[in-house]
C-alpha positions as a Markdown table, in Angstrom:
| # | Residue | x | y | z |
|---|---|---|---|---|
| 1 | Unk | 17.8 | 1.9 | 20.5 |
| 2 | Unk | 18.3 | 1.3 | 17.2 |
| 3 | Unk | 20.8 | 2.8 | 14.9 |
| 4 | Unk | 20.2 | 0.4 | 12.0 |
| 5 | Unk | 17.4 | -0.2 | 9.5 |
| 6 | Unk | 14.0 | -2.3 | 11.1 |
| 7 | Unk | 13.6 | -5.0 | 8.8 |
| 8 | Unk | 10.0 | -6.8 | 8.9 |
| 9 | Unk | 8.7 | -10.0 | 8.1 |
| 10 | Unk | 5.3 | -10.0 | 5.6 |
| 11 | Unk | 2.1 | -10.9 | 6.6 |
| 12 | Unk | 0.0 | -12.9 | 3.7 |
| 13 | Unk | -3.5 | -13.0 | 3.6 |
| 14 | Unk | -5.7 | -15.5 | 1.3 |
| 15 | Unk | -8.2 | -13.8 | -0.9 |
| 16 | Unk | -10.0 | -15.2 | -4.0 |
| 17 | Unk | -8.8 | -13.4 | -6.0 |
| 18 | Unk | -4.7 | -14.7 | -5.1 |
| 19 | Unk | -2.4 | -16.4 | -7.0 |
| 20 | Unk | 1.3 | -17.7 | -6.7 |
| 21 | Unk | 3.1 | -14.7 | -8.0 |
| 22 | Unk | 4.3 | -13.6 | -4.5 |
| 23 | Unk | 6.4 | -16.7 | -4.3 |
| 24 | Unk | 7.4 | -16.9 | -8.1 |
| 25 | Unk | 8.1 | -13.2 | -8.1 |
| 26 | Unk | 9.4 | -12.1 | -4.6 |
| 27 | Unk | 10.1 | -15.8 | -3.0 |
| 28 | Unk | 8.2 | -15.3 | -0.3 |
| 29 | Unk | 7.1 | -18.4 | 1.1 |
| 30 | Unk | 3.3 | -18.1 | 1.2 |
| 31 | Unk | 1.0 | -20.2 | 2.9 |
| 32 | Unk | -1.8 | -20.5 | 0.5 |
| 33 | Unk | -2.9 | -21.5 | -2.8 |
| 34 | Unk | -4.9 | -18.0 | -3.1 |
| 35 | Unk | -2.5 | -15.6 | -1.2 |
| 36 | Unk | -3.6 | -12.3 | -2.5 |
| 37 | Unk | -1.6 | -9.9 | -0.1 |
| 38 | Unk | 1.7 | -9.5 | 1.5 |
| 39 | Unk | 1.5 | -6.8 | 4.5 |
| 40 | Unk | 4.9 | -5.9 | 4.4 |
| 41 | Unk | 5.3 | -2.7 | 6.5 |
| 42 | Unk | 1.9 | -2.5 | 8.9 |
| 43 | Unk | 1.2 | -2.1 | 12.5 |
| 44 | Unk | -2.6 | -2.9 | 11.9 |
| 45 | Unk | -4.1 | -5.3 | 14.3 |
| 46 | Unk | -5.5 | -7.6 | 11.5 |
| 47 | Unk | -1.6 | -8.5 | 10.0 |
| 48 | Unk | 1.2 | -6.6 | 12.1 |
| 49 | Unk | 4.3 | -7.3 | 10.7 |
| 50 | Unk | 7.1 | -9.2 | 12.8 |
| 51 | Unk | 10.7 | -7.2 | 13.5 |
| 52 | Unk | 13.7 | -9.6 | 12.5 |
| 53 | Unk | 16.7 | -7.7 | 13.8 |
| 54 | Unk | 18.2 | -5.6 | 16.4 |
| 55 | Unk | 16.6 | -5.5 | 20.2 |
| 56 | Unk | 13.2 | -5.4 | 19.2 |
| 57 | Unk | 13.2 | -9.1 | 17.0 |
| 58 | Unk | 10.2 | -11.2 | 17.4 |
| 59 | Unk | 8.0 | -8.5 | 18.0 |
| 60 | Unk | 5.6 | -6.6 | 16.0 |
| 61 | Unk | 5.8 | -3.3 | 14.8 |
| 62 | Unk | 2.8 | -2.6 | 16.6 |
| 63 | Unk | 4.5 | -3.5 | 19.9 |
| 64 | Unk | 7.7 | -0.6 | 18.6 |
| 65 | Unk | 4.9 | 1.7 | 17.8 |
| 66 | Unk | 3.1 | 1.9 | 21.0 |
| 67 | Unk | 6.0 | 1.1 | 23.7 |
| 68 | Unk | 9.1 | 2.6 | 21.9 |
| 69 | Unk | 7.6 | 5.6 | 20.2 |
| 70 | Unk | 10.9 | 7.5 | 20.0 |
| 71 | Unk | 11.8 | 5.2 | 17.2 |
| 72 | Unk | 9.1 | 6.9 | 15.1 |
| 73 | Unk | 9.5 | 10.0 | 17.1 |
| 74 | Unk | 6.4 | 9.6 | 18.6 |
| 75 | Unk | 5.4 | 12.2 | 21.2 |
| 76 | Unk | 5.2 | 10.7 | 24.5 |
| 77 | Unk | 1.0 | 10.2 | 25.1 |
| 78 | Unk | 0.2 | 9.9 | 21.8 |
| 79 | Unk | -2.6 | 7.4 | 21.6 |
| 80 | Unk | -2.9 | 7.3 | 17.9 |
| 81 | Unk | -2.1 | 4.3 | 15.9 |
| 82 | Unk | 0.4 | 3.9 | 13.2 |
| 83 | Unk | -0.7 | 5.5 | 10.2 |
| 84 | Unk | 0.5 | 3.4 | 7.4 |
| 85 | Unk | 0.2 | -0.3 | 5.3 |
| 86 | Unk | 2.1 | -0.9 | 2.6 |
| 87 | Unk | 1.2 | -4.3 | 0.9 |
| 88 | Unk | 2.3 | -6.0 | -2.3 |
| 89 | Unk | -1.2 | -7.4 | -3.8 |
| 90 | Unk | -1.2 | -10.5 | -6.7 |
| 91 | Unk | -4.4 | -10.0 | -8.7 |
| 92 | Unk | -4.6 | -13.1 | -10.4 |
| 93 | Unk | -8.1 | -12.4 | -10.7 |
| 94 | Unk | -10.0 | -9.3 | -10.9 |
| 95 | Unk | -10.8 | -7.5 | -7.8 |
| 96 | Unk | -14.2 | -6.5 | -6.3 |
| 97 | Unk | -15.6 | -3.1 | -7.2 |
| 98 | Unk | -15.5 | -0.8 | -4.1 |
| 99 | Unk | -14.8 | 2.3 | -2.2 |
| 100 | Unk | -13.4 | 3.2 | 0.9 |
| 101 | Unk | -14.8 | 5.7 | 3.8 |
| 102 | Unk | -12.4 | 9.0 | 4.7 |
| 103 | Unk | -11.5 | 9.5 | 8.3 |
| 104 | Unk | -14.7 | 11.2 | 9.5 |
| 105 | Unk | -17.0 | 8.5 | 8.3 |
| 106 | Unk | -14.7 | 5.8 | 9.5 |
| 107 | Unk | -14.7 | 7.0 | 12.7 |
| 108 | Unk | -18.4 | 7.8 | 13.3 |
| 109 | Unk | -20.0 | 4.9 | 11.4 |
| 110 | Unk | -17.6 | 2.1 | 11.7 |
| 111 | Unk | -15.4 | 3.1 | 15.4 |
| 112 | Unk | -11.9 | 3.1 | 13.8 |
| 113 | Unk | -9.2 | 5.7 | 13.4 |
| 114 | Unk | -8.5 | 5.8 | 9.6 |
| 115 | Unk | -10.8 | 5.7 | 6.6 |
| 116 | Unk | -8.3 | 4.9 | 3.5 |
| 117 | Unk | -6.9 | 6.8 | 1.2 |
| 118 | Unk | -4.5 | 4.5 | -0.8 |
| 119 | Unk | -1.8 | 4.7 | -3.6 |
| 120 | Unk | -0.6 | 1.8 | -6.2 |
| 121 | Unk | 2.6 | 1.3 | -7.8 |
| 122 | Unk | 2.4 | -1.1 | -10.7 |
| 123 | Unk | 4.9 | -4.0 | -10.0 |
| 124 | Unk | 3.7 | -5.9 | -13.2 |
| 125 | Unk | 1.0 | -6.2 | -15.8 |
| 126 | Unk | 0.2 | -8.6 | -18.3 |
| 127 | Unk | -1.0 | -7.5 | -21.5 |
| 128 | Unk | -3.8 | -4.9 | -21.6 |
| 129 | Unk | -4.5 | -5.2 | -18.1 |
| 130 | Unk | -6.5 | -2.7 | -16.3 |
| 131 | Unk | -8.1 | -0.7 | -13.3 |
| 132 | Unk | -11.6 | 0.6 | -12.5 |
| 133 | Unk | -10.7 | 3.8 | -11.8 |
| 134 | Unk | -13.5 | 6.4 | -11.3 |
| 135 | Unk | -17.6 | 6.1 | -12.3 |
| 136 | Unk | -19.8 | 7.9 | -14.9 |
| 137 | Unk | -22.6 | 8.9 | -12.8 |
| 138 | Unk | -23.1 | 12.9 | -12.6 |
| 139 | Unk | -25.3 | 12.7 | -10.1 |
| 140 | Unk | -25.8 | 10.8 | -6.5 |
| 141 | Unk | -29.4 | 9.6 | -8.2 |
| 142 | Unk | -27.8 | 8.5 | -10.9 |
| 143 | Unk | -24.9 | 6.7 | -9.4 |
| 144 | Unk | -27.5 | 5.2 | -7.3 |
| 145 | Unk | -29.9 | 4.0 | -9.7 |
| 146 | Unk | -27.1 | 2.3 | -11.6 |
| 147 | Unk | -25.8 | 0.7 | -8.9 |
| 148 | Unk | -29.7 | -0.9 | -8.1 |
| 149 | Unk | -30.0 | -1.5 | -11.7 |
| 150 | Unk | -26.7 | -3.2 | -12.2 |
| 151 | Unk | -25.5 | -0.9 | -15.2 |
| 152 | Unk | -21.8 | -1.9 | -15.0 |
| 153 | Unk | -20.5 | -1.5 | -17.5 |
| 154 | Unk | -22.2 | 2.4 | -17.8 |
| 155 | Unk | -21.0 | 3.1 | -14.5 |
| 156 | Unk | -17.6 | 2.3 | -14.4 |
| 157 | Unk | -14.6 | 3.7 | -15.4 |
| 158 | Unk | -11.7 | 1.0 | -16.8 |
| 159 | Unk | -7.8 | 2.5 | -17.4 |
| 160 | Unk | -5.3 | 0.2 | -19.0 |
| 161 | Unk | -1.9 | 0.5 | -17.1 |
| 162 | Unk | 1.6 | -1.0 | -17.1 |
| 163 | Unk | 4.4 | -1.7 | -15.1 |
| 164 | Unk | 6.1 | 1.4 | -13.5 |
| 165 | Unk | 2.4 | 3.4 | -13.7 |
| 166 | Unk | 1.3 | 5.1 | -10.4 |
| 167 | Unk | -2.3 | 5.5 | -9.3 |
| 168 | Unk | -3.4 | 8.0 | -6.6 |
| 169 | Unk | -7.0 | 6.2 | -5.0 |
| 170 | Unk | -8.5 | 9.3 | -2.5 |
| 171 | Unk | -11.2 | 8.0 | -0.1 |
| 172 | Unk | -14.5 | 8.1 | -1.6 |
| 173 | Unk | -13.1 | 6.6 | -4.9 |
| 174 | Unk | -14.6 | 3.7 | -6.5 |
| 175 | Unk | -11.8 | 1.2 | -8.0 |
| 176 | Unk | -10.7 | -2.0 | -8.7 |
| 177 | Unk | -7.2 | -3.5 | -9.2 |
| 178 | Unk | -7.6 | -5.9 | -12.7 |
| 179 | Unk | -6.2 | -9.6 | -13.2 |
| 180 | Unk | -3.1 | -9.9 | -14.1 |
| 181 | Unk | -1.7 | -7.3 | -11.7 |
| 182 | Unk | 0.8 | -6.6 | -9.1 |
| 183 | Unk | 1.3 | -3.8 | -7.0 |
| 184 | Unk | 2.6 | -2.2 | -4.2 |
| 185 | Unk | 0.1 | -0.2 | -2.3 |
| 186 | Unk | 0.6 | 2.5 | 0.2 |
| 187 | Unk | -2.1 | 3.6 | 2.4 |
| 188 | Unk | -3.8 | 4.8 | 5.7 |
| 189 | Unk | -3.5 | 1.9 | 8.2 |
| 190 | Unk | -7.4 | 1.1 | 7.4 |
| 191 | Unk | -9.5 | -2.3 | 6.7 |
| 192 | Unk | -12.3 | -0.9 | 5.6 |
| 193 | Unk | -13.8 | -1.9 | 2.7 |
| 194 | Unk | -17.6 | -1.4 | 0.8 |
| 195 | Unk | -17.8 | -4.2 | -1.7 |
| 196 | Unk | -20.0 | -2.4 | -4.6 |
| 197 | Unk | -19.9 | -5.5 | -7.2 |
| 198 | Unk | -18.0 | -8.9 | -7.3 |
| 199 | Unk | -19.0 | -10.2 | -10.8 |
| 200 | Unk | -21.8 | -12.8 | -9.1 |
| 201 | Unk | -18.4 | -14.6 | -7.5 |
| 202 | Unk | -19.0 | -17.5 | -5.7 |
| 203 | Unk | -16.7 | -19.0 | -2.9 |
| 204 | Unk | -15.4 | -22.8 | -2.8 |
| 205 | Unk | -19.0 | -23.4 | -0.8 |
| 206 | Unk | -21.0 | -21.8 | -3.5 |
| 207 | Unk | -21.9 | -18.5 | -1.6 |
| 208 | Unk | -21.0 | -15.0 | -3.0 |
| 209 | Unk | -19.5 | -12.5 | -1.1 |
| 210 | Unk | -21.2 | -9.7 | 1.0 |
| 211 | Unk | -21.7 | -6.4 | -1.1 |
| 212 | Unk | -22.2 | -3.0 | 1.1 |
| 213 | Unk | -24.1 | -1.1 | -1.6 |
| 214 | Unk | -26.1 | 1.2 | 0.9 |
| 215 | Unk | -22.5 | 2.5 | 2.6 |
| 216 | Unk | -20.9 | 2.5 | -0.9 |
| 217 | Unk | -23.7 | 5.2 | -2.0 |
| 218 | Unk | -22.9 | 7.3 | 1.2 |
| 219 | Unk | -19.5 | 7.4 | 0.7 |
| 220 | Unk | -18.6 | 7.7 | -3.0 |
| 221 | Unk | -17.6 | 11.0 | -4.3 |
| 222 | Unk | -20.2 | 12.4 | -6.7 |
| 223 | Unk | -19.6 | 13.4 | -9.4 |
| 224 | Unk | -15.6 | 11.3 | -10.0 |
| 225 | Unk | -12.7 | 13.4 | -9.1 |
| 226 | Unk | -9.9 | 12.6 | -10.8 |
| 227 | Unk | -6.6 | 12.6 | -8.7 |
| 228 | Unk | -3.6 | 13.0 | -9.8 |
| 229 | Unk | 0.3 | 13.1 | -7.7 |
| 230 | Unk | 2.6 | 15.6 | -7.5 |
| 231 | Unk | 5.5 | 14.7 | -9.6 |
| 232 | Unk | 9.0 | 15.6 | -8.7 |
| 233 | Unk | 12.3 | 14.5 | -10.2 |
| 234 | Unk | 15.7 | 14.9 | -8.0 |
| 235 | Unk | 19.2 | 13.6 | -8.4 |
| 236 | Unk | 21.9 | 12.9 | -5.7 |
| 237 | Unk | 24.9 | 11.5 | -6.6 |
| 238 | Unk | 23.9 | 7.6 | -8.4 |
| 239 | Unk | 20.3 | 7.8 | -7.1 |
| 240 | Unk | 17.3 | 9.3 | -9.0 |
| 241 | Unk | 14.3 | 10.2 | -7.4 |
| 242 | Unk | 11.1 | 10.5 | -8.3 |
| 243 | Unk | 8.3 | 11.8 | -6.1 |
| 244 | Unk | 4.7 | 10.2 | -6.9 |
| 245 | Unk | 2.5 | 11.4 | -4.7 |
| 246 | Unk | 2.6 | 14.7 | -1.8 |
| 247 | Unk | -0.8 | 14.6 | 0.1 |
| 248 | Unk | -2.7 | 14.9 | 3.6 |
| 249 | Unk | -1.8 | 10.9 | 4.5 |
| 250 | Unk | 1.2 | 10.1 | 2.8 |
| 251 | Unk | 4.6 | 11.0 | 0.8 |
| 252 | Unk | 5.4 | 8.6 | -1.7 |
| 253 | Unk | 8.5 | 8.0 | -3.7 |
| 254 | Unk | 10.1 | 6.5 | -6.6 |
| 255 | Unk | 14.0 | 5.6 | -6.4 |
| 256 | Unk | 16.2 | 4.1 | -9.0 |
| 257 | Unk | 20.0 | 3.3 | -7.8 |
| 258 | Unk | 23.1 | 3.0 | -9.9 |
| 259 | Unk | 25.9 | 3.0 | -8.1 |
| 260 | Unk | 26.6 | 5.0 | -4.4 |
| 261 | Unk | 24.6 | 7.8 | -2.6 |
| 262 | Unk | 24.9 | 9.1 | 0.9 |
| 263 | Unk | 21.5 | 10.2 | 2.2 |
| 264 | Unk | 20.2 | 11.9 | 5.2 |
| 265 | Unk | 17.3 | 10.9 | 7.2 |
| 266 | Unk | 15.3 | 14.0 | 6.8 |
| 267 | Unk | 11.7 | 12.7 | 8.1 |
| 268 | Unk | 11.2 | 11.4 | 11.6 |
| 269 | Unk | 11.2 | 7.6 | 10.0 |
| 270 | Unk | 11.0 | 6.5 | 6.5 |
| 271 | Unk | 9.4 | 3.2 | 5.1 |
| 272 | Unk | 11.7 | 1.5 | 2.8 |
| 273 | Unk | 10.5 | -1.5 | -0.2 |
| 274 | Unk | 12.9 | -3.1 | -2.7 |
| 275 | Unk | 11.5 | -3.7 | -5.2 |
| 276 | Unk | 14.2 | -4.7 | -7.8 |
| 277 | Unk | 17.9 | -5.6 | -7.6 |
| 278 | Unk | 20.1 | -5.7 | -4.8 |
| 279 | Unk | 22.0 | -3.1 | -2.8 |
| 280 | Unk | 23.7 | -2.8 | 0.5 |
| 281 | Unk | 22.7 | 0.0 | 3.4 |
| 282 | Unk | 25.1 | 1.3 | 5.8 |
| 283 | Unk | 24.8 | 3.4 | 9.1 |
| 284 | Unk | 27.6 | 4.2 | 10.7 |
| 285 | Unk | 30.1 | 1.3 | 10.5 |
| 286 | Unk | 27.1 | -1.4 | 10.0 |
| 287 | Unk | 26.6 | -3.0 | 6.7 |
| 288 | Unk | 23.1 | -5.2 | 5.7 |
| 289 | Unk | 22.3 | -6.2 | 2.3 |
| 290 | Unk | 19.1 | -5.8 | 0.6 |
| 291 | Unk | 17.1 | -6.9 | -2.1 |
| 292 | Unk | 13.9 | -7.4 | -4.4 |
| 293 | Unk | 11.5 | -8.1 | -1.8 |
| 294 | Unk | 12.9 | -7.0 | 1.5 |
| 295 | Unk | 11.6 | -3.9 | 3.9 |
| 296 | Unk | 12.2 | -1.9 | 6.1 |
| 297 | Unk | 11.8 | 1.2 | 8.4 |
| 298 | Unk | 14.6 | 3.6 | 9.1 |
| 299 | Unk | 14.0 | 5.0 | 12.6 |
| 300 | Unk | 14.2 | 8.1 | 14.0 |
| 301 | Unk | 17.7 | 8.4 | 15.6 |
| 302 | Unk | 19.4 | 7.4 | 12.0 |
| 303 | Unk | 21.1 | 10.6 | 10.7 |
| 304 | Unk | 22.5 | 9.6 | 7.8 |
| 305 | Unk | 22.7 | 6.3 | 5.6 |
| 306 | Unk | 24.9 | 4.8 | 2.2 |
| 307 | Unk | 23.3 | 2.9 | -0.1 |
| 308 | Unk | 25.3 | 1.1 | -2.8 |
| 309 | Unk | 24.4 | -1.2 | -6.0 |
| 310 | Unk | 21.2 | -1.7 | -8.0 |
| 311 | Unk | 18.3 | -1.8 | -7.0 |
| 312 | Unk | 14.8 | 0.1 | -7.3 |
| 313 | Unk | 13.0 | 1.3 | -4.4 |
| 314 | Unk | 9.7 | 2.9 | -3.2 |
| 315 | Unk | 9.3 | 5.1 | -0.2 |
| 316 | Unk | 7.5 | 6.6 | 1.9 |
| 317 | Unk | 6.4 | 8.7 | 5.1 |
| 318 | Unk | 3.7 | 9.9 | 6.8 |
């Protein structure tokens, strides 16, 4: 059906925490004056992104998902949803504290198919911005007593990053992206969130925001586990690679292009981000340009592809 890239529309979605950087950075043209996310590549029933080329345009990737599986190379019968979200988040404030459920949990307590493991790579950072990352507590007692008592800034663990830093987030992790941030996160296709702590917040009608402390204490890892990816460097022809992250959910990579490289498709579909420069991708004798802010899937079907120019990209598969 398709022998060219599927490019996708973003979904944005208000949160309190948004800003305007997804238009001043990636001119998207955003529909609030908080948009926090931009689902670019998701299937999930709460944002699923719109196709804009080729047979399938106007529909959602959902709708390729579940009725043209062999674009994903999708076994006929397979009920299971898409795995993977990959958003681009403007923290203009910080985030809430939480933690997200694994698959087991997710499935028991809450009825869906995916907890959320999740990745971030740092778009931009201001200044000494940072990340909860992590908590101090040795114990599940003790995380939980801190947690009734309010003991912050004990509990927490803070990490200053920068642009071009990668952070691997398993389930069970308790984190927070920091103002001034931007990011592009990959993860299981999963809404589930446990709110831990949202700084007393209150919205525009003076009400703060639900926490879910008791489901937080179930799920957090005790004690922290720090996680770390699994780093790989390859170069083919004007493109270097760098692999961030090889784990049960997800594949993620780094790619910085300077010139030509012909590529083959060697997964059954590949998600695609710019997320600097410009380029142009070919498949057989079609040509589409691409640049800072565009993605897209390459389908199962595509052998091989040419990208020309300069651009960086991230990637990933399931």
């Amino acid at each position: 059906m398709y022998n060219e890239p599927i490019f996708l529309k973003p979904v944005f979605q208000e949160r309190i925490w948004g800003g305007q950087r997804l238009n001043t950075e990636y001119n998207y043209p955003i529909p609030f004056e908080k948009t926090g996310e931009a689902w670019v590549i998701s299937a999930h029933p709460h944002g699923p992104s719109v196709i804009t080329n080729g047979p399938l345009e106007g529909e959602t990737l959902a709708d390729a998902w579940n009725e043209h599986g062999e674009l994903f190379k999708k076994q006929a019968g397979n009920e299971e949803a898409y795995p993977l979200l990959v958003k681009i988040l403007d923290a203009n404030a910080d985030l809430s504290v939480q933690v997200h459920p694994n698959d087991e949990f997710a499935r028991e307590v809450e009825g869906q198919p995916y907890g959320k493991t999740e990745c971030w790579y740092v778009l931009s950072a201001e200044a000494d911005a940072e990340i909860v990352l992590g908590h101090q507590a040795e114990s599940r007692e003790d995380l939980e007593a801190m947690m009734d008592n309010g003991e912050w800034d004990d509990l927490l663990q803070r990490v200053k990053v920068k642009a071009g830093d990668f952070i691997y987030v398993p389930s069970g992790t308790i984190h927070a992206i920091g103002k001034g941030i931007v990011i592009l996160e990959t993860q299981q296709s999963s809404d589930i969130t446990y709110r831990v702590y949202d700084y007393n917040r209150t919205d525009a009608n003076g009400n703060k925001r639900e926490l879910h402390k008791e489901r937080a204490k179930q799920v957090t890892t005790v004690p922290h586990q720090p996680a770390s990816g699994a780093e790989g460097v390859e170069v083919i022809g004007d493109l270097t690679g760098k692999r961030l992250v090889k784990e049960q959910y997800f594949t993620v990579h780094h790619w910085e292009l300077n010139g030509t490289v012909v590529k083959k498709l060697d997964h059954d579909y590949l998600q695609v981000s710019v997320i600097d420069g410009s380029a142009t991708i070919s498949v057989d004798d079609k040509n589409f340009s691409i640049k800072k802010g565009d993605h897209f899937i390459l389908p199962h079907g595509i052998k091989e592809y040419e990208l020309s120019g300069d651009a960086e990209f991230v990637v990933s598969h399931a």
